[in-house]
MIDOSE-1310 file (N, C-alpha, C; in nm, 2 decimals, decimal comma, always signed):
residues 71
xxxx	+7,62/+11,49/+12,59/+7,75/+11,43/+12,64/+7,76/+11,28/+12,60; +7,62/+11,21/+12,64/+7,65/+11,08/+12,60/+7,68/+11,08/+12,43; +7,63/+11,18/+12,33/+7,67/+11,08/+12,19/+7,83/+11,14/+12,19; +7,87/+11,22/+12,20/+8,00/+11,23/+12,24/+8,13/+11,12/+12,32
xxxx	+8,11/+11,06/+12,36/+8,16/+10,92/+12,42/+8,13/+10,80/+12,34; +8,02/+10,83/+12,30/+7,96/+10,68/+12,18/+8,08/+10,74/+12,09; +8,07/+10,88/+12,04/+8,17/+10,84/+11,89/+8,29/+10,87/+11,92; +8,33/+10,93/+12,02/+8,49/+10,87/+12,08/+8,49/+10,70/+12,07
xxxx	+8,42/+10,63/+12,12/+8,42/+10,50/+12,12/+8,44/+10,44/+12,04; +8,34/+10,51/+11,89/+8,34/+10,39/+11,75/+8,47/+10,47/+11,69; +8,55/+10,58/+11,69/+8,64/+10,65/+11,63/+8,73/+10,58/+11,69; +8,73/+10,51/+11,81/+8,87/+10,43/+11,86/+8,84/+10,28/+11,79
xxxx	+8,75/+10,24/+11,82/+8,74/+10,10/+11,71/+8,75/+10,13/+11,59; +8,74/+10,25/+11,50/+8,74/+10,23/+11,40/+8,88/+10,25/+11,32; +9,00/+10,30/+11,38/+9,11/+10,33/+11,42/+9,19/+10,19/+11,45; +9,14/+10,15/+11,53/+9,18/+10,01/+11,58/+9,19/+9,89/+11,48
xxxx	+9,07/+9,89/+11,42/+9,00/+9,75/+11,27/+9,11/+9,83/+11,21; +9,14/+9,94/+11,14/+9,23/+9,99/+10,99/+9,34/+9,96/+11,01; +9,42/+9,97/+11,17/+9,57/+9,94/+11,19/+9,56/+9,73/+11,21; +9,47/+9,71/+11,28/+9,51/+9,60/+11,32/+9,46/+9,49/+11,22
xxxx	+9,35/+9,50/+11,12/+9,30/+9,36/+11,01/+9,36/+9,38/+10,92; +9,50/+9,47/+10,87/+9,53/+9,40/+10,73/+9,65/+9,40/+10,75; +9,72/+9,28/+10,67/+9,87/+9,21/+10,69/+9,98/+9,33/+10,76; +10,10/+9,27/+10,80/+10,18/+9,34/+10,82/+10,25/+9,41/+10,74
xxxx	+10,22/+9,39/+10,59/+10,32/+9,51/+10,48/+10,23/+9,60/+10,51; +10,13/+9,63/+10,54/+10,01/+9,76/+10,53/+10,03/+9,81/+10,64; +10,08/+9,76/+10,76/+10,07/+9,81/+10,88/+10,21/+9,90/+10,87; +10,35/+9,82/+10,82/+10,45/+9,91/+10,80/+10,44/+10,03/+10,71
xxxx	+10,37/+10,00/+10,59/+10,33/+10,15/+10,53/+10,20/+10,25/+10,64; +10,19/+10,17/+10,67/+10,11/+10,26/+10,76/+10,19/+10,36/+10,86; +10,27/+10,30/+10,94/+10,37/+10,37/+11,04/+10,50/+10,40/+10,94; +10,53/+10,40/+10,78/+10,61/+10,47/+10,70/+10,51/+10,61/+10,66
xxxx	+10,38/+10,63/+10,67/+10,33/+10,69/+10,64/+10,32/+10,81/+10,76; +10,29/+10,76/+10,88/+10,34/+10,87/+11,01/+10,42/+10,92/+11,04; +10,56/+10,83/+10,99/+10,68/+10,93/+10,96/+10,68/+11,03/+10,89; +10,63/+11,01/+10,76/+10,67/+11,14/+10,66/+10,54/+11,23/+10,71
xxxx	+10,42/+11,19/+10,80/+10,33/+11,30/+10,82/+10,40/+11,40/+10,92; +10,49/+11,34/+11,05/+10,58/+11,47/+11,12/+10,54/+11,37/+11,24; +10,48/+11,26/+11,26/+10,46/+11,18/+11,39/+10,61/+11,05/+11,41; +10,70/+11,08/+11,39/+10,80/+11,02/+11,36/+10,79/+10,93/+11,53
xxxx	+10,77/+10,94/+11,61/+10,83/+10,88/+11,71/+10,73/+10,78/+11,72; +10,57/+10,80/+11,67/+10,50/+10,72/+11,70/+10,52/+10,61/+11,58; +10,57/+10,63/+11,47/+10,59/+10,57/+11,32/+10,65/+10,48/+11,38; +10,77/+10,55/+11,41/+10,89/+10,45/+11,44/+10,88/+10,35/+11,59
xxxx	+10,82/+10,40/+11,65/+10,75/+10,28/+11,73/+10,67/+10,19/+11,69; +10,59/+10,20/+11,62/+10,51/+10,08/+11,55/+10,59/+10,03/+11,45; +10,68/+10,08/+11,38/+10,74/+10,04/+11,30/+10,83/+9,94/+11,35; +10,93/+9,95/+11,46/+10,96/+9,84/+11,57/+10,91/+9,74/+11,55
xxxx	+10,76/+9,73/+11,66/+10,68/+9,65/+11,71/+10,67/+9,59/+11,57; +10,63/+9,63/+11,45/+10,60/+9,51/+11,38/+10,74/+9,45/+11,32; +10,82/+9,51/+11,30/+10,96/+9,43/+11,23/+11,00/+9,32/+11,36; +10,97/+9,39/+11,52/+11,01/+9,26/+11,60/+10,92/+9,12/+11,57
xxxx	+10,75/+9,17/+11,57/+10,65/+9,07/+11,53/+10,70/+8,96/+11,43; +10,73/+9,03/+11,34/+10,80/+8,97/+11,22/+10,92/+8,88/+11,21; +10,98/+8,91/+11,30/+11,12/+8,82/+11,31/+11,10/+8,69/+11,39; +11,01/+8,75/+11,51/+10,99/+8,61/+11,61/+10,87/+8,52/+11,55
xxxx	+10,82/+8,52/+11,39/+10,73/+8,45/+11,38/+10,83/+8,34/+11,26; +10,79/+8,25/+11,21/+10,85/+8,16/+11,10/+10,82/+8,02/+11,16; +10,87/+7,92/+11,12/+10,92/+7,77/+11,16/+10,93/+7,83/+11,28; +11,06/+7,87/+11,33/+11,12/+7,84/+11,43/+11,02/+7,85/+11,61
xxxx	+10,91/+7,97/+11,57/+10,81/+7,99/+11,62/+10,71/+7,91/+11,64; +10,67/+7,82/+11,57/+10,56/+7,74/+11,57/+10,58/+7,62/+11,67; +10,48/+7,58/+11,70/+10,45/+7,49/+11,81/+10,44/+7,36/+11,75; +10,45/+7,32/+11,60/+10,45/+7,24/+11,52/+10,55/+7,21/+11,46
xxxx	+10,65/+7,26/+11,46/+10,77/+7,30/+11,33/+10,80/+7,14/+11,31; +10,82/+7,03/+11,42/+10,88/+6,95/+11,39/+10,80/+6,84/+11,30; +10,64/+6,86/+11,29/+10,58/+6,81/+11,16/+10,58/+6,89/+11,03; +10,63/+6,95/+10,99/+10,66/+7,02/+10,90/+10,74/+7,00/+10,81
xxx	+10,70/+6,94/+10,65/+10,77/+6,92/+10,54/+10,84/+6,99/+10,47; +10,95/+7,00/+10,46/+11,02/+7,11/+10,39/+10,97/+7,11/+10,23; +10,98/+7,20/+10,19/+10,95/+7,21/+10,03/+11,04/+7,26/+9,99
């Protein structure tokens, strides 16, 4: 019973590191990819979450913006 809970455990971390350490274009293919697998509601929920992530970040976001050099 116990190694059964250990590899629930490292199967949820490992799941966790693949969605959450690489940029946000990989995360959207990622939840474009749950769509076309038949998990559409969960795709399109993540799919959300990151286009919202995305919009509320830029300049306007930052806690700095007003030192900031335009280029």
């Amino acid at each position: 019973m116990q190694q059964v809970i250990v590899i629930l455990i490292v199967l949820a971390a490992v799941v966790y590191a693949v969605y959450r350490l690489p940029g946000a274009a990989t995360r959207l293919r990622y939840a474009a990819l749950l769509k076309r697998v038949g998990l559409r509601a969960l795709g399109a929920r993540l799919e959300a979450k990151e286009l919202r992530a995305i919009s509320a970040g830029g300049c306007a976001a930052c806690s700095v913006r007003d030192k900031h050099v335009p280029k």
